[in-house]
N, C-alpha and C positions, 0 to 999 in steps of 0.2 A: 381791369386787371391791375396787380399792383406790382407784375417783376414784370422783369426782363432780363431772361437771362436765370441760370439753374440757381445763382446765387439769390434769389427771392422767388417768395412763395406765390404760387397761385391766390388769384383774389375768391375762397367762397363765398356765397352769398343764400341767404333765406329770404323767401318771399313773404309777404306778413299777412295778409288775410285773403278770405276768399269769401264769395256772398253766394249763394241760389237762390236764386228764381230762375234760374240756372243760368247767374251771371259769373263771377269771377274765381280760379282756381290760383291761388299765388303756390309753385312750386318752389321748393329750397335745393342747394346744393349741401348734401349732405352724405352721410355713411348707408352703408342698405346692409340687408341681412344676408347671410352667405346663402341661405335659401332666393334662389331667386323663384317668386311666383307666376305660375304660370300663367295668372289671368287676376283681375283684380277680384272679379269673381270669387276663384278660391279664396283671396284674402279676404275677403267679408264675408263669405258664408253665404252670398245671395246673388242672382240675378233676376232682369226682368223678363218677365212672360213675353212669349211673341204674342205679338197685339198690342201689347204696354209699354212698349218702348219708345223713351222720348226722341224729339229733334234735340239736338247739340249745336251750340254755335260757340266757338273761341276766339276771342283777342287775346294777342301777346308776343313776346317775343324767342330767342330761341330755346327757352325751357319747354313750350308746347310747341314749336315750329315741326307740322309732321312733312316737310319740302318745298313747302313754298317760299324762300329764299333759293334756292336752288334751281324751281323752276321758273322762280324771276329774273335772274341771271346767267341761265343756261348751263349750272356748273354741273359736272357729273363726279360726283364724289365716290370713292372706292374703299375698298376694304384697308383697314378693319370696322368703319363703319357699320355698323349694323350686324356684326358678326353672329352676336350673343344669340338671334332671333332672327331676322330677315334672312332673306334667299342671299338677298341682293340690298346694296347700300339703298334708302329709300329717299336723302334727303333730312332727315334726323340728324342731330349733331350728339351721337349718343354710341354706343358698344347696339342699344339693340330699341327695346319700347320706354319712349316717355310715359312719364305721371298719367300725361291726359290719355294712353292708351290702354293704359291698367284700368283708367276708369273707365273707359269706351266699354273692355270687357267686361265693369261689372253691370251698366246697364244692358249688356247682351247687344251692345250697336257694333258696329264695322267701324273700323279706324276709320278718323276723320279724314276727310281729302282736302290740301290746299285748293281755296279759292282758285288760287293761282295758276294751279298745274291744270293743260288744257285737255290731255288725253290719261285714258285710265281712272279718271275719276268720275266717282257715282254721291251726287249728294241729298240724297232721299232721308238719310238720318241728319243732316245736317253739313256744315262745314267747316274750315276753321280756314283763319284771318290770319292767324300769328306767322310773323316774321322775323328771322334773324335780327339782331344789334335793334329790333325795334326799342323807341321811347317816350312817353307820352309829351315829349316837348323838346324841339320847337315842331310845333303842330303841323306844320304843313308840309313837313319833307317826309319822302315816304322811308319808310312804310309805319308813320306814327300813328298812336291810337285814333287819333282824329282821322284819318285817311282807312283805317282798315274799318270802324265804323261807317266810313262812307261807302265803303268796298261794298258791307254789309247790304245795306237801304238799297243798293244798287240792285243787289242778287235779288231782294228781299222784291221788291218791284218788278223787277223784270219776269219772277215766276209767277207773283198773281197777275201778273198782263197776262201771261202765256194760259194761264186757266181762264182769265178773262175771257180769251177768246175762241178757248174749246181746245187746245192742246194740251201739251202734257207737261207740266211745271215739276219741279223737284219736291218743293213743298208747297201746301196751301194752308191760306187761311188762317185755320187751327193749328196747323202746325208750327207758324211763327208764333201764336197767341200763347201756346203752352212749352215752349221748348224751353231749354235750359242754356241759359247766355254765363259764359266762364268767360273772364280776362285776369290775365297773367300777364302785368308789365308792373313796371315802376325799378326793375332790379337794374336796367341801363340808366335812367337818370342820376339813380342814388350814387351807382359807381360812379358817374363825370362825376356829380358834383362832390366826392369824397378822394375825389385824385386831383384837383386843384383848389379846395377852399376848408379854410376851419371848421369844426366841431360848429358853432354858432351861427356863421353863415350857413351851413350846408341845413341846418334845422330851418332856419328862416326861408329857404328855398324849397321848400316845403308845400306850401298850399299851392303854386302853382298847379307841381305837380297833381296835387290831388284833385284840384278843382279841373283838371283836364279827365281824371277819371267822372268825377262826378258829371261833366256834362256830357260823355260818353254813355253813362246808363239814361240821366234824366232828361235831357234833350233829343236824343239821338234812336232812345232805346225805348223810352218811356211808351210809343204808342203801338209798339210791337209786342209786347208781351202780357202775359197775365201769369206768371210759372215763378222761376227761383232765378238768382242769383248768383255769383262769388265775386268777391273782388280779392285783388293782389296783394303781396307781401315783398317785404326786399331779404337781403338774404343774408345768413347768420354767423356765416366766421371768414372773416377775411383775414389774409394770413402771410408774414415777411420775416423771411430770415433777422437776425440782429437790431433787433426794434424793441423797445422797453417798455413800448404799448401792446405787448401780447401777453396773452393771460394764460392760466396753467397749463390750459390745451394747443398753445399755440396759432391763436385767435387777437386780431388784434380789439383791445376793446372799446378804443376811440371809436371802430367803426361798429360795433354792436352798441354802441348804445345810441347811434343812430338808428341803427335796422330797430329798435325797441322802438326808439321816439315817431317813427314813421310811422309802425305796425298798431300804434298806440293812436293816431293823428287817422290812420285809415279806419280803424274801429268805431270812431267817434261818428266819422263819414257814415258808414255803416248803418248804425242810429239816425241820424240824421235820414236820411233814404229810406228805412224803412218804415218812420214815421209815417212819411211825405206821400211814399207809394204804397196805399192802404192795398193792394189786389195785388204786390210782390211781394217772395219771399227771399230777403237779404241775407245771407251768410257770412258771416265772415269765419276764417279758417287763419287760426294763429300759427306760421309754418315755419317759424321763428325757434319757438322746445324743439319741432319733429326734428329738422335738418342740426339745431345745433347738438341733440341727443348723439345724431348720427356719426358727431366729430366725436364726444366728451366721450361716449360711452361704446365706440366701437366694438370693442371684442363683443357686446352682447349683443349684436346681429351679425358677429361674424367677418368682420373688416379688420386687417391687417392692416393698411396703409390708408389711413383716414386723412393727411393730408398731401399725398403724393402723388402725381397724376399717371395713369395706367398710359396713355396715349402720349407720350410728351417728350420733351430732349433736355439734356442737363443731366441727370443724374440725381442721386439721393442729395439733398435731403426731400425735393420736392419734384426734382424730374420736369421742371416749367419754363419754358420760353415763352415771351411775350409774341416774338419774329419768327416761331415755329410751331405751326396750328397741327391735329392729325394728319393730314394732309400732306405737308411738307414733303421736303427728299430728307431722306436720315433721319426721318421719325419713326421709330418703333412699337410696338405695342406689348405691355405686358399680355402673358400667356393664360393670367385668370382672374379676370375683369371682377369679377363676384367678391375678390379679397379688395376692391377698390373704392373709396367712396367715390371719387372724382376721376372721369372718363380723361377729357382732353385739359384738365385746367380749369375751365370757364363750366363744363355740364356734368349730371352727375353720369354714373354707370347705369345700366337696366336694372341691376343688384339694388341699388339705393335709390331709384323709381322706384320700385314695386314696394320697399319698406316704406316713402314715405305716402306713396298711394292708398295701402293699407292702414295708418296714421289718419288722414283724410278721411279715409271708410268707416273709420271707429266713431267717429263725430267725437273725439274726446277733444278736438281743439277749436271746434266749430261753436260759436254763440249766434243760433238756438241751436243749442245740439238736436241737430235734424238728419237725421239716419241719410242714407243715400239712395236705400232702396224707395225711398217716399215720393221720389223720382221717375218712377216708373206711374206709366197712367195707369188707372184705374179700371 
């Protein structure tokens, strides 16, 4: 984040690419349409047939986090969480459905369940990894990429023993071999290293990070799949009251032209991988236009307050405490999440999921633009 305190802006951010073979989905903090969609479904026009529906596995942090932070720490979060859509707060750091749930819907699968979380959950379609404040580095404290990969191998093993041996496993086999692996991270590293280091360093600091993603799919990932990809993006408008580094929309642009040089540095990655892995399919998903469309060009999906946070304390111009999450005492919630691009500060609204879900489903940012429904078996 980059305030503290109502006198500075919430820090947004865009995720910069995504790959399938159903590996990595980078989601952005941005604007959504005042339509919110019911299902991602609706917004692309397709689902998959029952019988054709893949397995799902996610890395990331809490852009796709569907409560596993929550049930790793035993927090029980309350309303207005989840208000938009849930019964009941689920563990999301959101008004209602993430990115990764709009796409759940348009493959026709069930929300993902944390790994994590031990009761209520079914993971026959898959599961997901992602955790709160996760970041691909420093690797071994949790819950980083390296560690939620490990999570992965772990699941991934312990259900072919359990078919091994005549019981009943979540998935088999095939079902690892053709699933769709998404990761969503890199947007906690970029912010550390853009809250304490130059424009030049924080570039130079760089291939760690990605070469933590790269050995994630290629060492880690490589002998489980045969299906698609995504990999991640960082994220597209960071944003501070009385700074001469902001640009017409109120975006700072020292830090966009990192989110560009990263989104740019992971593409390349991209390439590289899908050389390498002649029987996967790489995607990368540029989420960098979608989220920053969402700031520049709000009123055309229907956003009133494209940098103000619905959930937040302070007041106009940005409504953002660093020291005061949804959660807090004396936090209030705006009364129509849908005119918001930004939920609590840090996530977007269910309003600006589903616009940038729909974005994603177009494959207009996607190189190979590879439809979503191509996803479903056959």
């Amino acid at each position: 984040m980059s305030a503290a305190g109502s006198s500075r802006a919430f820090s947004f951010s865009l995720p910069a690419a995504a790959a399938p073979l159903l590996l990595a989905l980078a989601l952005a903090a941005a604007a959504v349409s005042a339509l919110v969609l019911p299902a991602a479904a609706a917004a692309s026009g397709f689902s998959c047939r029952p019988g054709s529906r893949p397995v799902l596995f996610n890395f990331g942090d809490s852009n796709s986090d569907t409560g596993g932070m929550a049930a790793a720490k035993g927090w029980h979060l309350t309303r207005p969480e989840g208000r938009a859509f849930f019964p009941r707060p689920t563990g999301r750091f959101c008004d209602g459905r993430l990115t990764i749930d709009f796409l759940c819907e348009s493959l026709n699968i069930s929300y993902l369940s944390p790994f994590l979380k031990a009761l209520g959950s079914s993971y026959s379609n898959g599961a997901n990894f992602a955790i709160a404040g996760a970041a691909t580095l420093p690797r071994d404290v949790p819950f980083a990429l390296h560690i939620q990969v490990q999570e992965f191998l772990y699941f991934r093993d312990r259900s072919l023993e359990l078919i091994d041996q005549g019981l009943s496993g979540p998935i088999d086999a095939q079902g690892f071999q053709n699933a769709l692996y998404m990761i969503d991270i890199g947007q906690n590293d970029v912010n550390a290293l853009l809250s304490n280091l130059p424009y030049d360093q924080v570039i130079a600091k760089f291939p760690p990070i990605l070469a933590e993603i790269k050995d994630a799919v290629q060492q880690k990932l490589l002998d489980t799949w045969d299906g698609c990809s995504r990999l991640p993006a960082t994220e597209a408008c960071h944003t501070k009251e009385n700074d001469s580094d902001l640009d017409q929309y109120g975006c700072l642009k020292t830090y966009n032209r990192a989110a560009v040089a990263f989104n740019t540095a992971l593409g390349s990655l991209c390439d590289e991988l899908s050389a390498q892995m002649k029987d996967a399919t790489i995607v990368y998903t540029d989420m960098f236009p979608i989220k920053y469309d969402l700031v520049a060009n709000h009123t055309k999906y229907g956003f009133d307050k494209p940098l103000m946070t619905c959930c937040g304390y302070g007041g106009p111009p940005y409504n953002y405490d660093f020291n005061k999450g949804c959660q807090s005492k004396n936090v209030t919630a705006c009364d129509d999440g849908s005119k918001f691009v930004s939920w609590d500060g840090v996530h977007l609204t269910e309003a600006a999921n589903a616009v940038v879900a729909k974005a994603i489903l177009s494959s207009k940012y996607s190189k190979p633009s590879l439809k979503f429904d191509q996803f479903c078996r056959v």
